[in-house]
C-alpha positions in Angstrom: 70.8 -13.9 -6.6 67.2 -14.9 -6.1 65.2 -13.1 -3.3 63.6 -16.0 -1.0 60.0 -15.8 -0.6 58.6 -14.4 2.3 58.1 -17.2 4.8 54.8 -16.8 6.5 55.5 -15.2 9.2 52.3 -15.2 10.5 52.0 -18.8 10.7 55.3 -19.2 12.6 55.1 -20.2 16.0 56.5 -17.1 17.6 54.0 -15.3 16.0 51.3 -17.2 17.8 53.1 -16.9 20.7 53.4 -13.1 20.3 49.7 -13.0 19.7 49.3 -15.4 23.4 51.8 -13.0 25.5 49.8 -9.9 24.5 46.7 -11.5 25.6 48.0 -12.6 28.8 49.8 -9.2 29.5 47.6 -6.5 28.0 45.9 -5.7 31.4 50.1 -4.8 32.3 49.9 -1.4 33.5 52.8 0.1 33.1 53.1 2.2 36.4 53.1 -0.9 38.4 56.0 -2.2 36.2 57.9 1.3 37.1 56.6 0.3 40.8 58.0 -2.6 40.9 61.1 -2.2 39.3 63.8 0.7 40.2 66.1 -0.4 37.7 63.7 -0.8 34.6 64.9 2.6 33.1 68.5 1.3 33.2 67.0 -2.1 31.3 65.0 -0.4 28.3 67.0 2.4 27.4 70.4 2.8 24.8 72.6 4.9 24.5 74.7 5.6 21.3 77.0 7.7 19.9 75.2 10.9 22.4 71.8 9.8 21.3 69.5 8.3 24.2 66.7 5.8 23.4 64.6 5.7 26.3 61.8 2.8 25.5 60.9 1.8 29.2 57.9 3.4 29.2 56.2 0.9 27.3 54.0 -2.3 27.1 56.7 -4.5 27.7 58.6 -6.7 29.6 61.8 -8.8 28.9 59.8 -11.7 28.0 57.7 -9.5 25.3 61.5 -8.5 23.9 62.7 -12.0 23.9 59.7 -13.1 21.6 60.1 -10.1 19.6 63.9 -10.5 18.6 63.0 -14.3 17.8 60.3 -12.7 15.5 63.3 -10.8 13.9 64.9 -14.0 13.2 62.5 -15.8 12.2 61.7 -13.1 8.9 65.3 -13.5 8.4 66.3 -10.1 9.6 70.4 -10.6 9.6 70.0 -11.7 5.8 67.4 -9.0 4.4 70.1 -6.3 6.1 73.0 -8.1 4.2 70.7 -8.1 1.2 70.7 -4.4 1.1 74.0 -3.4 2.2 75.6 -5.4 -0.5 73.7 -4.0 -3.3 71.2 -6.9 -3.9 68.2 -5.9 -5.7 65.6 -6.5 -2.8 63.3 -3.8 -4.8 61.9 -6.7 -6.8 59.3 -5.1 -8.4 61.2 -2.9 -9.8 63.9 -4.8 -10.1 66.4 -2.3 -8.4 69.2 -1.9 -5.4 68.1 -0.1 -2.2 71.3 1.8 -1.7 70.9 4.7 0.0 73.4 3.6 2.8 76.1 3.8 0.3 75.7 7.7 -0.2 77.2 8.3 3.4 79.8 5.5 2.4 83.6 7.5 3.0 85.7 7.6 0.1 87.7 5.1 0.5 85.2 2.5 0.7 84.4 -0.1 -2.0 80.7 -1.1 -3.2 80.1 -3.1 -6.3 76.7 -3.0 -8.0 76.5 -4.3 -11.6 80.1 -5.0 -11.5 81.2 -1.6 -10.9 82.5 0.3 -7.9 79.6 3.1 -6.7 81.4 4.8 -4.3 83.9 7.1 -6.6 80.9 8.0 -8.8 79.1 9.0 -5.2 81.9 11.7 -3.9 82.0 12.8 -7.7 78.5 13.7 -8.0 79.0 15.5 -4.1 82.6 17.2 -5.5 80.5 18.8 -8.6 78.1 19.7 -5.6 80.9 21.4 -3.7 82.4 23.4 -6.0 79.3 24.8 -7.1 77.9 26.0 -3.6 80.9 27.2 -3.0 80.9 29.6 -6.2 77.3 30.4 -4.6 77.7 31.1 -1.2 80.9 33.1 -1.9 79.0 35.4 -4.5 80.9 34.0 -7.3 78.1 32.8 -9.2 76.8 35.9 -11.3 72.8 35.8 -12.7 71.9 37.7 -15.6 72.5 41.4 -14.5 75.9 40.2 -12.6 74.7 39.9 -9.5 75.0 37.5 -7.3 72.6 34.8 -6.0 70.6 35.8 -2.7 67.8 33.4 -3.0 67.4 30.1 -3.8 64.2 28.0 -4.5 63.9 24.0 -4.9 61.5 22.9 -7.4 60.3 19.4 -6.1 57.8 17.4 -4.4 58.1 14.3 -2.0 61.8 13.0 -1.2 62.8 15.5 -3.2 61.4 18.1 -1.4 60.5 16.8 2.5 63.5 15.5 2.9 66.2 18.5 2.0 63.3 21.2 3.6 63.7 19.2 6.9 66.8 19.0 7.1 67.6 23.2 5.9 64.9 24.3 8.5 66.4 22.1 11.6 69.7 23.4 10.4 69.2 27.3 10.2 71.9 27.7 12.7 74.4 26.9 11.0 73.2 28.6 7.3 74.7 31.5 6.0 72.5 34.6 6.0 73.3 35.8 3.1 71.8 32.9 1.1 67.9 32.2 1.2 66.4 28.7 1.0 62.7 28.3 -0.5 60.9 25.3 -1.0 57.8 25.0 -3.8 56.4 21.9 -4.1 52.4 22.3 -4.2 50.4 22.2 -8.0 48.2 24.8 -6.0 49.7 27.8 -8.0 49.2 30.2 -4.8 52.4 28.0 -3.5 55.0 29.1 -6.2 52.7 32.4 -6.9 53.7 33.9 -3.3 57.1 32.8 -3.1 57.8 34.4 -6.6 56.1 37.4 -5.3 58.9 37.9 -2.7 61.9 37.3 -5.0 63.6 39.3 -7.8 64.4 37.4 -10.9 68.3 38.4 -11.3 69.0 37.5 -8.1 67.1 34.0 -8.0 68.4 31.0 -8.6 66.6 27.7 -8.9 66.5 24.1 -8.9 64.7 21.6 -10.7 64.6 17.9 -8.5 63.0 15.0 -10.6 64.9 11.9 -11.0 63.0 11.6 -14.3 62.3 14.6 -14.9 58.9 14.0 -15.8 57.3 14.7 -12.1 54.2 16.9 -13.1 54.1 18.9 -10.2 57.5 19.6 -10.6 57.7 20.3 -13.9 54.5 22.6 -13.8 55.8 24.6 -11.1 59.6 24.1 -13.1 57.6 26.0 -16.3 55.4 28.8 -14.2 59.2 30.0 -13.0 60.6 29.9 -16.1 57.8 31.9 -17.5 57.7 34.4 -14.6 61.6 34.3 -15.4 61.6 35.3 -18.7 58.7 37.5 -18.2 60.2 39.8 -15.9 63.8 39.7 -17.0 63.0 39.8 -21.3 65.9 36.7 -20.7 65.2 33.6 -22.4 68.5 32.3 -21.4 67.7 30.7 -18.3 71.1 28.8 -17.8 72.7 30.9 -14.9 69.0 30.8 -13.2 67.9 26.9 -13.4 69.8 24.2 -12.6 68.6 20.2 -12.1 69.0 17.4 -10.1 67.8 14.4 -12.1 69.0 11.6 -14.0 67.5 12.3 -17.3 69.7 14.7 -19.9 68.0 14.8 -22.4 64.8 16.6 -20.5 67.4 18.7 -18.5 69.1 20.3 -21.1 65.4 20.1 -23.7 64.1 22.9 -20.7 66.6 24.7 -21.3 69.5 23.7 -18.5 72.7 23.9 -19.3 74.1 20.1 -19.1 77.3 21.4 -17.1 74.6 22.4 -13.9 72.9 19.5 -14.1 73.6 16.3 -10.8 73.2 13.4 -11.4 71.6 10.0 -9.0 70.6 6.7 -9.8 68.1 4.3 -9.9 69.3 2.9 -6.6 68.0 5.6 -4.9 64.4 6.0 -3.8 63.1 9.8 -3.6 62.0 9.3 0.2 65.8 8.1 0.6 67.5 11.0 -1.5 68.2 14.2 0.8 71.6 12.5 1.3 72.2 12.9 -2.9 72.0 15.7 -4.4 68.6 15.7 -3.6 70.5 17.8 -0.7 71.7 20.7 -3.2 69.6 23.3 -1.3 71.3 22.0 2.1 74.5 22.3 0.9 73.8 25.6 -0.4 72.4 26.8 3.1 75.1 25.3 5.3 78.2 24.6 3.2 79.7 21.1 2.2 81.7 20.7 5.6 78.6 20.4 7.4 76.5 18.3 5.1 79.5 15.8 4.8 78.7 16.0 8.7 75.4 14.6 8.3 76.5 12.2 5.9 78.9 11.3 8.8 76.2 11.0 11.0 74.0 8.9 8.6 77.1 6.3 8.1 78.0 6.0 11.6 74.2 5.2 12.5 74.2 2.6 9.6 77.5 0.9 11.0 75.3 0.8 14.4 72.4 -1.0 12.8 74.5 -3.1 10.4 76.8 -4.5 12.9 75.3 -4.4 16.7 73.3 -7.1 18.0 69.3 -7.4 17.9 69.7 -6.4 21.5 71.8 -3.4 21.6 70.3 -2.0 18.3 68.2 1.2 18.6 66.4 1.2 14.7 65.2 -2.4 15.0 64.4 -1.7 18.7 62.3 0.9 17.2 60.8 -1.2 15.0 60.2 -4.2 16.8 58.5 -2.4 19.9 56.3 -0.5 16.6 55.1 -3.8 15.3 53.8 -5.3 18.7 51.9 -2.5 19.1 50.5 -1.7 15.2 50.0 -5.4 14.5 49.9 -7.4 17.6 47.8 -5.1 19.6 45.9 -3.2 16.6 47.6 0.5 17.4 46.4 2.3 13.9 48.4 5.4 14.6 52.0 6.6 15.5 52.6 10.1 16.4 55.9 11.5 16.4 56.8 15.0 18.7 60.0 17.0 18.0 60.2 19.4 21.4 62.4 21.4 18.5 61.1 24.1 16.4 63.9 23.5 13.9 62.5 20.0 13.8 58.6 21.0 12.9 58.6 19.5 9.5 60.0 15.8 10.8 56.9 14.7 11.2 56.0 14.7 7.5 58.9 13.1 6.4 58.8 10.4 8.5 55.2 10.2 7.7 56.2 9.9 4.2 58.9 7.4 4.7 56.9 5.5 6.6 53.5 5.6 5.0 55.1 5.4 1.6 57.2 2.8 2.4 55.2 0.6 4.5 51.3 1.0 3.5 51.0 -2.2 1.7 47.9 -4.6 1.8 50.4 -7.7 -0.5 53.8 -9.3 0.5 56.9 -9.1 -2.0 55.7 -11.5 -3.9 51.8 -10.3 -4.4 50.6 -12.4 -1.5 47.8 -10.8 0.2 48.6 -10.1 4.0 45.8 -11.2 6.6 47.5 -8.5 9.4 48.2 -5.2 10.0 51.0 -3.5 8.3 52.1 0.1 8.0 50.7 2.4 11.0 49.4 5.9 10.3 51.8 8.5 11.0 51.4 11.7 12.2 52.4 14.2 14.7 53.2 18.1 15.2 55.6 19.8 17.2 55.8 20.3 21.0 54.9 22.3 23.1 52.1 23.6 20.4 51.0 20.0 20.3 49.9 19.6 24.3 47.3 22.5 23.3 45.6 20.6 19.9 45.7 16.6 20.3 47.3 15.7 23.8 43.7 15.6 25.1 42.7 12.5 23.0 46.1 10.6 24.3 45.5 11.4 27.6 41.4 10.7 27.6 40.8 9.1 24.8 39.6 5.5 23.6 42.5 4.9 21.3 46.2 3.6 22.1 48.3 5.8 20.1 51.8 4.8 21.1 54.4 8.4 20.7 57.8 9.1 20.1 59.4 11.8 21.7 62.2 13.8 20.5 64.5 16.5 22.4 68.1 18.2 22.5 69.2 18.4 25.7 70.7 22.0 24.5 69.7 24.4 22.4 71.1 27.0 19.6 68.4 29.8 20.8 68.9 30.3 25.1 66.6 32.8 25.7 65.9 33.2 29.1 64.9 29.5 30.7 62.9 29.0 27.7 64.7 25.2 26.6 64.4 23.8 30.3 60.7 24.8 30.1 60.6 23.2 26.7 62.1 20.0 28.2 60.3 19.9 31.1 57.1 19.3 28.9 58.3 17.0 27.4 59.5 14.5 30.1 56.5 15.5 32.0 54.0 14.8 28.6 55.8 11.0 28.5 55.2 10.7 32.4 51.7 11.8 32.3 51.2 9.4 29.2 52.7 6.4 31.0 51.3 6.9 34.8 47.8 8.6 34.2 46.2 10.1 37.2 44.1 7.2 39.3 41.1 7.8 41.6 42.9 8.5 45.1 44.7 11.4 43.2 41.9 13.2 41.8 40.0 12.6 45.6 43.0 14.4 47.3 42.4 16.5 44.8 38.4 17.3 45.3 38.9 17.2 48.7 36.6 19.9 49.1 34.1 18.7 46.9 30.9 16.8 48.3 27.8 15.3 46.6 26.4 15.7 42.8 29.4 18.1 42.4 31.8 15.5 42.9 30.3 13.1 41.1 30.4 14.7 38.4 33.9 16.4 38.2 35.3 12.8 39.7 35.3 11.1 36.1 36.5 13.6 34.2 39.7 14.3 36.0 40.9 10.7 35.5 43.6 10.0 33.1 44.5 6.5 32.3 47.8 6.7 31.5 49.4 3.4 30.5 50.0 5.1 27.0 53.7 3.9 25.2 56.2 6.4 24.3 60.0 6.5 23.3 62.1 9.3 24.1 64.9 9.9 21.9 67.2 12.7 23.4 69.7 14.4 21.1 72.6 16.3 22.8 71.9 19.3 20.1 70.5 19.0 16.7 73.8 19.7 14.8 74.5 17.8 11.4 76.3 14.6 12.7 72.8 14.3 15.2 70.6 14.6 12.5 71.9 12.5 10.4 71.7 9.8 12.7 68.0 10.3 13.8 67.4 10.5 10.2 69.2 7.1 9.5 67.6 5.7 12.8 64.2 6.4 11.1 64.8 4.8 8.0 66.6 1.9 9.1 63.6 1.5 11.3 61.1 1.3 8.2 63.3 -0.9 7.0 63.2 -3.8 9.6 59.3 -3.7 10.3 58.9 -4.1 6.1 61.1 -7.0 6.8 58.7 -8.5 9.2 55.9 -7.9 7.5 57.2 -9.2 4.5 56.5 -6.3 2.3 58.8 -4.5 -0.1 59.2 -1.1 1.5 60.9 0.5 -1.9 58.3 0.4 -4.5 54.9 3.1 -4.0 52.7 2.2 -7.1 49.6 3.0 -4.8 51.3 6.8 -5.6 50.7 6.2 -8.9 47.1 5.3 -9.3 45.6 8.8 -9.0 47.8 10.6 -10.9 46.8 8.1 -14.0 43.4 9.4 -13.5 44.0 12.6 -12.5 45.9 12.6 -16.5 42.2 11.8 -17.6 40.1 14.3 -15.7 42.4 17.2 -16.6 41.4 17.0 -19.9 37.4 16.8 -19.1 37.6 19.5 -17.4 38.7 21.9 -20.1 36.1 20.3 -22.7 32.6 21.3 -21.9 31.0 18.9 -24.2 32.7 16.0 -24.1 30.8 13.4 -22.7 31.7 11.4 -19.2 31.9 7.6 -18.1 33.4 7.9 -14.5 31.0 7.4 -11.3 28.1 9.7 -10.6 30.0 11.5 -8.1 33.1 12.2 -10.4 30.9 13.0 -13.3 29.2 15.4 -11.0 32.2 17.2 -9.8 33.4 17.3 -13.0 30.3 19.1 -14.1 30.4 21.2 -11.3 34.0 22.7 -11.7 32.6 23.3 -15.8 29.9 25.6 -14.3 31.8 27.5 -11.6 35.5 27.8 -13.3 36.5 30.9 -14.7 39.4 30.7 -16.7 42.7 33.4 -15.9 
């Protein structure tokens, strides 16, 4: 089927309208709205399946809603989501389905692509998975010496290391601690240098993730184990040490892989998509298949959420609608996203990747240059550590920077009344952000200040507010919750690529400086040869020549 061309949004009338409502409303303050409404809570915020979306404290009324859902169908929304789900090839420029949805399918669901039914060569690939974590984590499988695995270290970088690292660190509850999880994805060679330097070769097992098995950060840091392998065991059988997750053979088993360990995924899936393949091997292995069928659970039953409620009841194109008035209707350049979780630290990252990977596009679908803003920059660390680095510039700063906040209500860890404090700071940072602190406040406050002295401290005790927020409140991170904020997230850069017209499944702008990088590498090792890049490059180059010392 052919994919329709984007229809100009931009020139639609609901996006001029969009463009008059924020005109006439951006004065709003949203503390007056809260004023003057005791039910608006009750009106902008969803609940689902035990996860709360709380979006009333934002720049928004019913009216800015209203416009925005009839934004959503005028780019067609209802149709791009069919698209996907039924295994169209919306990835048109490289000609390819977006079916990451159907790797949470259950077993007994049908999906045809290409005439053939996906589904049973899914649950094969995560049987294959099963049975050999289980041999793992029961200290059944038996390195070199006949020992058995007690560390385990992915090999990978982007999806296939973000997205499996996220989800193993905000699951360390539930992991068995017999069984230790590593992730090495930097070409700096201090990254795999010092996790080697913790490990013992008979007892290490680890895994190779390239779809193509071609990535060259993977595949240098893939050949600096293998060396360190062989040179501390005198092994060059590396087949009960190395296994893969790609969807090339022939370089699997050419490295010296043993075809039998080697898991397969297709094109189909994107690497920023892929922890719920087996991209998640090192998941698996730190929490068991039961539980990562759990978030696979959680995954599908947040799909069936987006695919089937209405605009108005749906919390990913909630999400995303309330993120486009703000990145392209008001100009917002930045998103920050807070996990109150520990566990959660890294989610930042990966959404920032999903996002920013997905979304930072300056040409529609079709190669059509866009004349608005598109993707947002993403960014974000966790909380409480983040009130004490970047909170000042939300509070007092010049830029809007709208925030999502996300909090279990419980946690694995009670020490003390450490999680109510944690909690606490968090409802109090979205208050703070929304209401500010006005001028009778701070008086009341420098009540017993007079003259120069007050004149002074009066301005800089003043906080805005009026800054947007969501809130998304998780009973406990478990599996099945994960899952679903995961899915939420990606179903969420989904819809806004929709509206923007973009194709959020290609990343060729990834691809650019790795061509050149291929070029430089070269250079650098060749003293003489001559250069034709800029005078800056050329420089540098020359620079590193003079200053390298070589191992």
């Amino acid at each position: 089927m052919t994919i329709p061309r984007h229809n100009d949004i931009n020139a639609s009338p609901v996006w001029a309208k969009l463009h008059q409502h924020q005109r006439a409303t951006r004065h709003m303050h949203m503390r007056e709205l809260f004023d003057t409404d005791s039910r608006r809570f009750d009106k902008f915020s969803l609940e689902f399946d035990g996860l709360l979306l709380d979006y009333s404290k934002n720049r928004l009324t019913e009216r800015t809603l209203s416009l925005l859902f009839e934004l959503a169908e005028a780019a067609d929304l209802t149709g791009w989501m069919d698209r996907m789900r039924s295994g169209e090839r919306i990835n048109i420029s490289e000609n390819r389905a977006v079916l990451h949805t159907a790797l949470r399918l259950p077993e007994s669901a049908s999906l045809m692509v290409d005439g053939r039914n996906v589904v049973p060569e899914v649950h094969a690939v995560l049987r294959a998975m099963k049975q050999f974590t289980d041999t793992v984590r029961a200290g059944a499988w038996y390195g070199i010496e006949g020992r058995p695995v007690t560390d385990v270290v992915n090999l990978g970088i982007g999806g296939s290391d973000l997205g499996p690292q996220v989800v193993t660190e905000a699951l360390a509850p539930y992991a068995t601690p017999d069984l230790r999880i590593h992730f090495v994805s930097n070409v700096d060679g201090q990254d795999i240098a010092r996790t080697l330097a913790r490990l013992q070769p008979e007892t290490t097992l680890f895994i190779v993730a390239s779809k193509s098995f071609t990535t060259p950060e993977t595949l240098l840091n893939a050949e600096a184990a293998k060396k360190w392998f062989v040179k501390r065991t005198g092994q060059g059988d590396i087949r009960r040490h190395f296994v893969a997750v790609s969807a090339n053979p022939e370089a699997v088993e050419a490295f010296g892989i043993d075809p039998a360990n080697r898991f397969t995924f297709w094109d189909w899936v994107g690497g920023r998509y892929s922890v719920w393949s087996a991209i998640g091997l090192p998941v698996m292995m730190a929490v068991g298949y039961e539980r990562f069928c759990q978030l696979l659970d959680g995954a599908h039953t947040m799909d069936n959420h987006f695919f089937g409620a209405s605009f108005t009841r749906n919390m990913p194109v909630i999400l995303a609608l309330i993120g486009v008035w703000y990145n392209t209707f008001y100009g917002a350049h930045t998103h920050a996203i807070m996990p109150y979780d520990h566990g959660l630290r890294r989610l930042p990252a990966h959404i920032q990747q999903l996002d920013m990977e997905s979304n930072g596009k300056r040409v529609g679908r079709h190669g059509e240059r866009l004349d608005f803003d598109t993707g947002p920059v993403i960014w974000g660390e966790e909380g409480v550590n983040s009130q004490h680095a970047f909170f000042q510039l939300l509070h007092q700063g010049t830029r809007l920077v709208p925030c999502d906040f996300i909090v279990p209500m419980n946690t694995h860890y009670p020490v003390d009344h450490q999680h109510a404090v944690l909690v606490a700071n968090c409802f109090a940072q979205s208050e703070a952000l929304m209401r500010g602190k006005g001028e009778a406040e701070v008086l009341a406050e420098l009540a017993h200040l007079t003259g120069d002295e007050l004149d002074m401290l009066l301005p800089q005790k003043l906080f805005p507010g009026n800054q947007p927020s969501n809130t998304l409140a998780l009973d406990r991170v478990t599996p099945r919750t994960l899952g679903m904020l995961l899915a939420l997230y990606e179903h969420r850069v989904f819809v806004q690529g929709v509206i923007w017209g973009i194709n959020s499944f290609d990343q060729w702008g990834v691809e650019y400086g790795k061509q050149l990088a291929r070029r430089i590498l070269p250079e650098l090792k060749a003293p003489d040869q001559a250069l034709a890049h800029d005078s800056s490059t050329n420089g540098l180059i020359r620079h590193f020549r003079r200053q390298y010392h070589a191992d």
